[in-house]
C-alpha positions, 0 to 999 in steps of 0.5 A: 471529860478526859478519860484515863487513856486520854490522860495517859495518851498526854502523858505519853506525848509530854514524855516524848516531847521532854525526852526529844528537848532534852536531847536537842539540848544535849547534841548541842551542847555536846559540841560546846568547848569544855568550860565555856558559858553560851547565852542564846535568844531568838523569837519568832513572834516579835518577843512575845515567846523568847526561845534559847538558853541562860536568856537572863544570864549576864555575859560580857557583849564585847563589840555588839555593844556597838549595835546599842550604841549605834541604834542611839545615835540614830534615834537621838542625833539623826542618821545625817548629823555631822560632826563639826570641826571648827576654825574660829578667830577673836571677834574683833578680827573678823567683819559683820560679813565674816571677812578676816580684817587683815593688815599687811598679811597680820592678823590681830588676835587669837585664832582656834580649832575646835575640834569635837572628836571626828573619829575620820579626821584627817591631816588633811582636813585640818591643813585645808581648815588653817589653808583657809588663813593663808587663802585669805592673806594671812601670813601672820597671826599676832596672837596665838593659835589654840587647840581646843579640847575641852568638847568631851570630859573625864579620861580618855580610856573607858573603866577595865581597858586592857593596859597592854592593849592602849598601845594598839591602834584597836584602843586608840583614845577617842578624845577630842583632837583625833587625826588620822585616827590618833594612829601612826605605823613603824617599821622595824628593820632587823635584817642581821641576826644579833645586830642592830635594829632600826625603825623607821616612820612616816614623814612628820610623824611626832613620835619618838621610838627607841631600839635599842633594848632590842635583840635580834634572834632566830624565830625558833628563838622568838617563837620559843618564849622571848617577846618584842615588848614595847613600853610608851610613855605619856609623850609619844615615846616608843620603847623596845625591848625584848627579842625580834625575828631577824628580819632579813627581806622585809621590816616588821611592821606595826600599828600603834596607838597614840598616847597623847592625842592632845601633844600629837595634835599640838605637833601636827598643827605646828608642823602644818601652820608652818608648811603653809607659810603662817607665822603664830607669834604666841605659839600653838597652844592646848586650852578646854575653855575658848580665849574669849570671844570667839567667830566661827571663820570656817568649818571641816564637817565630818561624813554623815553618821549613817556612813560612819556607822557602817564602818564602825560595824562592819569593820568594828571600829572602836574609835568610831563607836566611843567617840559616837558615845561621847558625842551622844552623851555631850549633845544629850547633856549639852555639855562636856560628857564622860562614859558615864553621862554618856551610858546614861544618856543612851541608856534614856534614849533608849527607854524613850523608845521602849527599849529597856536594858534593865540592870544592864552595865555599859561602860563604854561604846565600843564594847572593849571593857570587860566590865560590860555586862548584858543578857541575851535577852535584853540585847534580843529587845533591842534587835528587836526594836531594829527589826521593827523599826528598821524601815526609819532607821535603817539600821540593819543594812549597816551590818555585816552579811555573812559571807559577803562583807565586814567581820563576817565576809570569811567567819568559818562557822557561817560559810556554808548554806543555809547560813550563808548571806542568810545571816546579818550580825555584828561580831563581838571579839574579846578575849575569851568572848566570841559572840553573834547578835543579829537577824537572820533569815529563816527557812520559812524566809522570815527574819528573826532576831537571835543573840549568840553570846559565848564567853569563858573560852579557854585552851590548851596552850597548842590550841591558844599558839595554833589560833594565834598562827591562824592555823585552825578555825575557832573550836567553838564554831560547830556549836555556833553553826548548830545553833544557828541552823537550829533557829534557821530551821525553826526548832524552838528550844530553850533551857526550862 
């Protein structure tokens, strides 16, 4: 039986236990920028307690999103599933033992590329698929040469994509027809203040751009407020407006995203059935459906997922992770998917596996919408699934390390030890959303999950142009390494 000066002795401990939590909390919480939300979660014992903060709040994921999306993929198609870009020809031309029946270098019939939304794809892959023809006596096809589609539905861009983003090659739509990553360059000249500004692009480049709306002024001026713009329209036609810094060395150069992929297809397939000597009497021509019955001739397979997921996440490619989506959601459904089948589908597979992500929102697979939502803790149940799970899938050695490579070869708040090449996670970057989720190794050498969301982050407006200029480190980065070490050194907090 307890006696009161046990009783009391409890009590006092309890106190001493609450007063030193509470201020745990409060010396973290101190280096937190004014206004900002922080969702944490970590376990130590596979789930069974889940330590951190707001764990049930809903946050915006940004690109650890990619992460659900790639642990899909890998339970569902397989780490060596190939994207297949297809070259077929009408039945009646091509023999029992696939050999094209040919006549005086004609051949009769339609011909097709199917292509599946290889996110890799390159020109050269495509020319080496039609050099397929022309190697096997083709000079001429009587027919015409299709383009199709059709294997992916609905639009291009996922719900909530930032518009002023989709001309950058960070939103480049992942359709069906992509090459070389539905992503060109141009280089502006503007070597004269208040005169003219030229551009220049790669050779056989089907884009259009317009300069002439632009001025050529000081970089006082430019940095004082008066912007490079730049409007697109549905054809591929590049707009300028606005004001440049003269530019009196070197152009400016610049990465911009293709609007549309279909006619930026149709133009680089025609350019290439031409260089390769072959005459296309009905032209080259865009269709969803096959024009009627169709043979496999020849095949361009894309790399492995394995190996196309260790760029996605290292790199945080979004084309790679919504065309995965997609391609997740079309094998899934057999047939043509949008993003909606698509979350639906990953969202099945996942359950499969015992990984539930409850009222979750995904909208995407790369994490670029804002109308994503998730908890902390749901994001720790499917880290966790990967941390037990890991020696099938070998998932988290496609990740980023900290210090080492990817996002987080140079992350400011991860350079130093302990948490040096301790810590392997994926970044999530959106405006105003900074987050980690991840493993890292412990001070007891024991890998452990741990979610780290920051959303809402707003500053001044010096605060905003010094990031911009990349002259200071992100000021929530010492709340992030406190964190961090916290879960390192094994302090088990939360917020109750």
């Amino acid at each position: 039986m307890l006696n009161l000066k046990t009783i009391t002795l409890t009590l006092c401990a309890a106190v001493m236990l609450t007063s030193a939590h509470a201020d745990e909390i409060s010396e973290i919480n101190a280096k937190m920028p004014s206004g900002a939300s922080n969702g944490v979660a970590y376990s130590y014992d596979d789930m069974a307690t889940v330590y951190g903060q707001n764990a049930d709040i809903y946050f915006r994921p940004a690109s650890t999103q990619k992460v659900i999306t790639a642990l899909a993929g890998l339970l569902y198609l397989g780490p060596n599933y190939q994207i297949k870009t297809r070259l077929l020809v009408n039945n009646k031309s091509i023999s029992s033992d696939n050999r094209l029946l040919i006549k005086n270098g004609v051949l009769d019939g339609d011909v097709e590329l199917e292509f599946r939304g290889d996110p890799q794809l390159k020109r050269t892959d495509v020319k080496n698929l039609l050099d397929t023809l022309r190697k096997a006596g083709v000079s001429r096809i009587n027919g015409a040469l299709y383009l199709n589609y059709g294997y992916f539905n609905g639009h291009d861009y996922a719900e909530g994509w930032s518009w002023d983003d989709l001309s950058k090659c960070f939103t480049a739509p992942p359709a069906s027809i992509i090459i070389d990553g539905n992503c060109t360059s141009i280089q502006l000249h503007a070597p004269t203040l208040g005169g003219k500004v030229t551009a220049t692009i790669p050779p056989k480049t089907p884009i259009t751009v317009d300069t002439s709306e632009l001025e050529v002024v000081t970089a006082s001026e430019f940095y004082g407020g008066c912007t490079l713009d730049l409007q697109r329209d549905s054809h591929n036609v590049y707009r300028f407006s606005g004001c440049i810094p003269v530019q009196k060395k070197e152009a400016l150069g610049l990465s911009v995203a293709i609007q549309d992929p279909n006619e930026w297809g149709q133009k680089i397939v025609s350019g290439l059935i031409s260089d390769l000597g072959i005459t296309v009497t009905g032209g080259v021509k865009l269709t969803r459906k096959s024009p009627g019955v169709q043979i496999q001739y020849a095949s361009y397979l894309s790399q492995p997922l394995h190996v196309m997921l260790k760029r996605c996440l290292l790199k945080s490619v979004n084309i790679i992770a919504d065309s995965v989506a997609k391609t997740i959601g079309t094998v899934y459904y057999n047939r043509p998917a949008n993003y909606y089948m698509s979350s639906i589908a990953i969202r099945n597979i996942l359950k499969k596996h015992d990984v539930y992500l409850g009222n979750a929102t995904i909208i995407d697979g790369s994490g670029l919408s804002p109308h994503n939502l998730i908890t902390p803790r749901q994001m720790l149940g499917v880290l966790e699934y990967i941390k037990l799970h890991n020696s099938e899938i070998h998932l988290m050695e496609l990740l980023p390390v900290a210090g080492v490579s990817g996002t987080l070869g140079g992350r400011g708040s991860l350079m130093k030890a302990p948490l040096l090449k301790n810590v392997t996670a994926k970044t999530g970057t959106l405006d105003g959303v900074s987050n980690l989720a991840g493993f890292l190794k412990d001070s007891k050498g024991n890998t452990v999950p741990f979610v780290y969301f920051m959303n809402n982050l707003s500053y001044d407006e010096k605060t905003r142009q010094m990031l911009q200029a990349r002259r200071i480190s992100r000021p929530h980065y010492p709340h992030e390494r406190m964190i961090l070490e916290a879960i390192y050194n094994n302090r088990k907090f939360n917020d109750r």
